[in-house]
C-alpha positions as CSV (number, residue, x, y, z in Angstrom):
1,X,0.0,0.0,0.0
2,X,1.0,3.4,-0.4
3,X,0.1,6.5,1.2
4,X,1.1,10.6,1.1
5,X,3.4,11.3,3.6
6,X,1.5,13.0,6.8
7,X,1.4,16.3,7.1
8,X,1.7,18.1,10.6
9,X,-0.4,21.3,8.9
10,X,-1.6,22.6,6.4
11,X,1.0,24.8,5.3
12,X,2.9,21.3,4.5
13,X,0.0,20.5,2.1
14,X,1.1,23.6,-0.2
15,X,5.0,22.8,0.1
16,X,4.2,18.8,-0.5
17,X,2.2,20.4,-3.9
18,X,5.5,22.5,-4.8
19,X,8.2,19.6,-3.9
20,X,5.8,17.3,-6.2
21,X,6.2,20.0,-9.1
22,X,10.1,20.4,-8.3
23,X,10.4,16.7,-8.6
24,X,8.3,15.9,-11.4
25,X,10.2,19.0,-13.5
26,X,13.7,17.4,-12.2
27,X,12.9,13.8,-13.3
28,X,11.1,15.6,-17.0
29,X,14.2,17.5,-17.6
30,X,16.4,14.4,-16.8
31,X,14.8,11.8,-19.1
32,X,17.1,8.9,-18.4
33,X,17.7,6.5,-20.9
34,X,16.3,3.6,-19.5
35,X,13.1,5.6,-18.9
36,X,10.1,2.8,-20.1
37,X,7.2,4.2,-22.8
38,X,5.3,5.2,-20.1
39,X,7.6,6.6,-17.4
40,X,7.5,10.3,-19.2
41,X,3.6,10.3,-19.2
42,X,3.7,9.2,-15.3
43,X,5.6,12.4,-14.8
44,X,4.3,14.6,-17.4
45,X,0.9,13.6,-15.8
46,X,2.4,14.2,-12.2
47,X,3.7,17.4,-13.0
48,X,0.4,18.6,-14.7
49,X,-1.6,17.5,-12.2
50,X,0.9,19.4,-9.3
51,X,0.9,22.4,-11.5
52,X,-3.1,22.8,-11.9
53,X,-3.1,22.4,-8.0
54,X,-0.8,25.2,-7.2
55,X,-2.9,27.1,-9.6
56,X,-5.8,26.3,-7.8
57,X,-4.0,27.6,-4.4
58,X,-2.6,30.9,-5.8
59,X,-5.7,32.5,-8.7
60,X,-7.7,32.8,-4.9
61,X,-10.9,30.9,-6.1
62,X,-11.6,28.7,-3.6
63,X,-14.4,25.9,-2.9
64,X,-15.7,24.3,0.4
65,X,-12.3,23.8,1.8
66,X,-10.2,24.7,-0.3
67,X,-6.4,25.7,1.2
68,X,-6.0,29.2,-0.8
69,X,-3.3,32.2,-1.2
70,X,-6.7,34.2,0.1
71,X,-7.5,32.2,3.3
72,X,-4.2,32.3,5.2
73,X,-5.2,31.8,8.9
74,X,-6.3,28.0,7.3
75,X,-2.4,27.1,6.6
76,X,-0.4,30.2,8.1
77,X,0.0,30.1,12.0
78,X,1.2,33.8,11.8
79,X,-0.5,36.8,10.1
80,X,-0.3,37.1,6.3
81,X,-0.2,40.9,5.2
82,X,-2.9,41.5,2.5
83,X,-0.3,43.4,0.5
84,X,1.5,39.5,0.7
85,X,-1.3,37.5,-0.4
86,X,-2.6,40.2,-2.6
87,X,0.2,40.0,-4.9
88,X,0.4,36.0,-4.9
89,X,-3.8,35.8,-5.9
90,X,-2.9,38.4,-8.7
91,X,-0.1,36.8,-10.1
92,X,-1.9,33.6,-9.4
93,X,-4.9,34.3,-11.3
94,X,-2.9,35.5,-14.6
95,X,-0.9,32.4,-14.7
96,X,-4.3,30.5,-13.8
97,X,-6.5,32.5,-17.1
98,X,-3.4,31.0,-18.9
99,X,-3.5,27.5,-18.2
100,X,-6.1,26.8,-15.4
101,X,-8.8,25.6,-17.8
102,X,-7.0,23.2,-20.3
103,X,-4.9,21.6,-17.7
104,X,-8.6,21.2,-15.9
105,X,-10.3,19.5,-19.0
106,X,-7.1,17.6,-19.8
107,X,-6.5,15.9,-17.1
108,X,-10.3,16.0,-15.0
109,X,-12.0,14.4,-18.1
110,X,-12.1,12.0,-20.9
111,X,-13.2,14.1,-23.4
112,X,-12.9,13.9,-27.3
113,X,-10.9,17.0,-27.6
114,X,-7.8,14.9,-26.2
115,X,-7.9,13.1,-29.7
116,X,-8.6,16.0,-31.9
117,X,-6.0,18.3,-30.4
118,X,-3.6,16.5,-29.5
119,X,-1.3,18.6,-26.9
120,X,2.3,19.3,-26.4
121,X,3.0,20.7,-22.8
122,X,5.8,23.1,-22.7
123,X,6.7,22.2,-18.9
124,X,9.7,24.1,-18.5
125,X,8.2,27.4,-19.9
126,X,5.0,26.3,-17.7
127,X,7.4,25.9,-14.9
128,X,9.4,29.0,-15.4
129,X,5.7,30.9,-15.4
130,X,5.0,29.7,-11.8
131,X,8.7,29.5,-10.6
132,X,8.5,33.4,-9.0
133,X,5.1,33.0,-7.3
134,X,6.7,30.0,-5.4
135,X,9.6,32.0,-4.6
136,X,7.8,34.8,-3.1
137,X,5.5,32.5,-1.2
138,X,8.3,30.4,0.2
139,X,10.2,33.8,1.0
140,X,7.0,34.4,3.0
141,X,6.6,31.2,4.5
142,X,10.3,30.9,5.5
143,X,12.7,27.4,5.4
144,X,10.6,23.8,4.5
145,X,12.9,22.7,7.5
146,X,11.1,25.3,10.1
147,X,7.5,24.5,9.3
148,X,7.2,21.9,12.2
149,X,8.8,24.5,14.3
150,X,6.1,27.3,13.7
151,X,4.5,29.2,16.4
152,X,1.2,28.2,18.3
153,X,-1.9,28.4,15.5
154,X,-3.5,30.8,18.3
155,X,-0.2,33.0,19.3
156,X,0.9,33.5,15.8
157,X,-2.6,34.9,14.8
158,X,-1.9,37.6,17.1
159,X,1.9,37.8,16.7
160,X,1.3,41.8,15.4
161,X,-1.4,42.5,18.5
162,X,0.3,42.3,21.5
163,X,-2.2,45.1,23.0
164,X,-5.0,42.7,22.1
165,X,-3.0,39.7,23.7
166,X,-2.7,40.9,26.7
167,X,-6.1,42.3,26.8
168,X,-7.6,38.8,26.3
169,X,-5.3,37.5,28.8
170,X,-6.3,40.0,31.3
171,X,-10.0,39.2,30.4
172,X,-9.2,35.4,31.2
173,X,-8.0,35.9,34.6
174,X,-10.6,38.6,35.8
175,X,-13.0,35.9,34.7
176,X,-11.1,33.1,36.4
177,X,-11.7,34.7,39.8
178,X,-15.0,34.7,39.7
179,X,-15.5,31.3,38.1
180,X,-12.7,29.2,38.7
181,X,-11.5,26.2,36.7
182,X,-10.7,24.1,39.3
183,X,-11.6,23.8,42.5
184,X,-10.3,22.9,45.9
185,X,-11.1,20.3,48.2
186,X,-11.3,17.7,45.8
């Protein structure tokens, strides 16, 4: 059996999306010889299918629930300026007009356009496209290696409010002494 590895958030969701893409790209532009008829599809396929999902994430059109550049408190444990994800959606969504669609129908659906026009995919220029939106979100996000170290969901939401911290702390313990969590005599 096999299984995606497990993820301790969901920022690791978005960074398992863009090490897919990495290594799908790497293993495209390596095309060893002893590659099978089918190995390139497998990561043609792969890469596609990594690419349309990071597409989904950044153009800021999300469904149910959806992880997306637009709803950061769902996979960011720290605050997200707007200016930050502002300029991810709007790159986002211009790579996503380009591509978003075909790469949907192409790979959501047997349809008998995939017979009629048949499709090259220019993955390194599709790659190139993408490659500065995922190095201004990982600027934002920091190092893969720090993501199990990130700050308390909670804390980190109010990371740039420590007036309002400490005004809901002070709130907790005024209401701790007149209802109590615990009590003694046991």
């Amino acid at each position: 059996m096999y299984a995606r590895p497990k993820k301790a958030n969901h920022l690791e969701t978005i960074l398992y999306e863009i090490d897919m893409l990495d290594y799908c790209f790497q293993k495209l532009r390596g095309r060893p010889v002893d590659w099978g008829p089918g190995d390139g599809y497998v990561y043609l396929e792969c890469f596609l299918l990594h690419y349309r999902n990071l597409l989904d994430f950044f153009r800021g059109k999300p469904k149910d629930d959806d992880l997306s550049i637009i709803r950061p408190k769902a996979w960011a444990p720290w605050k997200v300026s707007q200016q930050d994800s502002a300029k991810l959606k709007s790159d986002g969504a211009k790579l996503a007009g380009k591509h978003y669609h075909e790469l949907s129908k192409y790979l959501q659906h047997c349809t008998t356009q995939r017979h009629t026009d048949d499709k090259e995919w220019d993955d390194e220029a599709m790659y190139n496209e993408l490659k500065p939106i995922l190095t201004r979100f990982r600027e934002l996000v920091g190092r893969k290696d720090q993501v199990n170290q990130l700050p308390d969901p909670l804390l980190g939401m109010f990371a740039d409010e420590p007036d309002l911290m400490d005004e809901i702390v002070d709130s907790a313990m005024r209401a701790r002494e007149s209802h109590p969590l615990r009590r003694s005599g046991g």
